[in-house]
C-alpha positions in Angstrom: 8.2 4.4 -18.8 8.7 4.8 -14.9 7.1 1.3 -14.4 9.1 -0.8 -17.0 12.2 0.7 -15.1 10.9 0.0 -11.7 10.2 -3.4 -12.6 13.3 -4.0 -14.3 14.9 -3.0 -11.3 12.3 -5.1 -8.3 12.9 -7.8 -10.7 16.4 -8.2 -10.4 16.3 -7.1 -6.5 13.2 -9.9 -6.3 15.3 -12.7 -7.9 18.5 -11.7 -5.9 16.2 -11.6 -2.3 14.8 -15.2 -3.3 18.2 -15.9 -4.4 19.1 -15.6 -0.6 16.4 -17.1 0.8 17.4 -20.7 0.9 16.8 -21.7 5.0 13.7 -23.6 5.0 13.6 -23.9 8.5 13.4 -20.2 9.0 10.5 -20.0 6.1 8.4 -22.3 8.3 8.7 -20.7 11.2 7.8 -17.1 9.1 4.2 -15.7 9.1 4.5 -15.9 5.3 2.1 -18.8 5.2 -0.8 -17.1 6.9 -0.6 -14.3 5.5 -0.6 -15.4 2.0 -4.2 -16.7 3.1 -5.1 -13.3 4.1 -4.1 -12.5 1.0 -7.0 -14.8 -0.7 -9.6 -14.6 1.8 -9.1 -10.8 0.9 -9.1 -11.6 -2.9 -12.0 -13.4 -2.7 -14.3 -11.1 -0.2 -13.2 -7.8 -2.2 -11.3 -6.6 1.4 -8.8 -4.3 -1.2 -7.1 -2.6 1.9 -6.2 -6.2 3.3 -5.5 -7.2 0.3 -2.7 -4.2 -0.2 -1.6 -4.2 3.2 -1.0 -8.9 3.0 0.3 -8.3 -0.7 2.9 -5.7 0.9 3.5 -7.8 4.0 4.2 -10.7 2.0 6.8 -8.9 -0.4 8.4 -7.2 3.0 8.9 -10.8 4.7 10.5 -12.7 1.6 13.2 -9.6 1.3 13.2 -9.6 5.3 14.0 -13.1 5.2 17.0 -13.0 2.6 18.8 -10.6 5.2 19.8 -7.8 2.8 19.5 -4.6 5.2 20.8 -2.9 1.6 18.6 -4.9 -1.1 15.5 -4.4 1.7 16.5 -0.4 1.6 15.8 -0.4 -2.2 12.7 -2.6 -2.5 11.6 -0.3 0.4 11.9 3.4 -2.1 10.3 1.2 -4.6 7.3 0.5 -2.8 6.7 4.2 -2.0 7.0 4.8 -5.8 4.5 2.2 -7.4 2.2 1.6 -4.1 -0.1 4.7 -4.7 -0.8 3.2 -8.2 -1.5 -0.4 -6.9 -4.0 1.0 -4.7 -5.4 3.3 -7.7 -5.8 0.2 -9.5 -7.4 -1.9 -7.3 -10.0 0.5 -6.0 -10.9 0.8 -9.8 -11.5 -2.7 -10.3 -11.4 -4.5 -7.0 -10.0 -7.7 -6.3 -11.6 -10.5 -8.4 -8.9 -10.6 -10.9 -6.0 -9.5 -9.2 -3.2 -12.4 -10.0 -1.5 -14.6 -7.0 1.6 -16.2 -7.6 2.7 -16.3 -3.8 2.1 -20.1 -3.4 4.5 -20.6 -6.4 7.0 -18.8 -4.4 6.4 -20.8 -1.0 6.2 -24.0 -2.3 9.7 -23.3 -4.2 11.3 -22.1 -1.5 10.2 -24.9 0.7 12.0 -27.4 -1.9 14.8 -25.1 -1.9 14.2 -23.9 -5.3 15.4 -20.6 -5.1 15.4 -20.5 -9.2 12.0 -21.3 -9.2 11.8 -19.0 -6.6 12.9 -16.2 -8.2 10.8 -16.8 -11.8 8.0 -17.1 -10.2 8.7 -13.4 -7.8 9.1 -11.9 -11.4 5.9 -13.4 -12.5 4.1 -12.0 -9.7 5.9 -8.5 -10.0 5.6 -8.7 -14.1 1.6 -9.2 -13.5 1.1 -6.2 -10.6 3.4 -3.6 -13.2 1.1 -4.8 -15.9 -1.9 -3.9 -14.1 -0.4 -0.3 -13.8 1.1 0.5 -17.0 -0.9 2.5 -19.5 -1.2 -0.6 -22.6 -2.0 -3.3 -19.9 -4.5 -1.3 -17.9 -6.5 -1.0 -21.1 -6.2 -4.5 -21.7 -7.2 -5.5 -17.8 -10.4 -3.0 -18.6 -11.4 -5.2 -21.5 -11.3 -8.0 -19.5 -12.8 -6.9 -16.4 -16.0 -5.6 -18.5 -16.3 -9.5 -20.3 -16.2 -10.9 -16.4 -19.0 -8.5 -15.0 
């Protein structure tokens, strides 16, 4: 129950940060690029604590980005809430499945897009509290034992 209220609530706060995000000049000039590589050299070499740490980084510099010191404050006591679990889960099953949508959320930014944006944030945030909650995780343990 905890997780379906935390991600009704980073979902809204996701869409309204990409929402503010519109100045494409100031996403090129972000790290948000390389770090989303981090992100999938770490997927791909099983590096869990990069990957948490990039995943985290990423999130941080879209809602850094939109200029909400308030919104940024909230995302912020969220993270402290659900990170222990993302890092439960992924020491459990590693990082060969772990879903990505962070290039749908560039690239839509980049073409100003911030509806596309924001639908593709939730999609990313809807897949992470899935890998967490109690009926997904026993669906992501199904299909982590057909891919080994």
């Amino acid at each position: 129950m905890l997780y379906h209220k935390w991600f009704s609530i980073v979902c809204i706060l996701g869409t309204c940060l990409c929402a503010r995000m519109s100045a494409q000049e100031t996403l090129k000039q972000s790290p948000l690029h390389e770090i989303d590589r981090a992100i999938n050299d770490a997927i791909h070499s099983g590096d869990i604590n990069a990957y948490l740490q990039n995943n985290k980084d990423f999130h941080f510099g879209i809602y850094e980005l939109a200029d909400s010191p308030v919104l940024m404050r909230i995302a912020q006591s969220l993270w402290l809430q659900v990170g222990p679990s993302l890092r439960f889960v992924c020491g459990r099953y590693g990082t060969a499945n772990l879903p990505d949508k962070h290039a749908d959320i560039l690239g839509a930014l980049l073409n100003q897009n911030t509806e596309l944006a924001a639908s593709a944030m939730r999609e990313d945030l809807e897949q992470g509290v899935m890998l967490v909650t109690e009926p997904s995780a026993a669906i992501f343990d199904q299909n982590y034992s057909k891919s080994q």
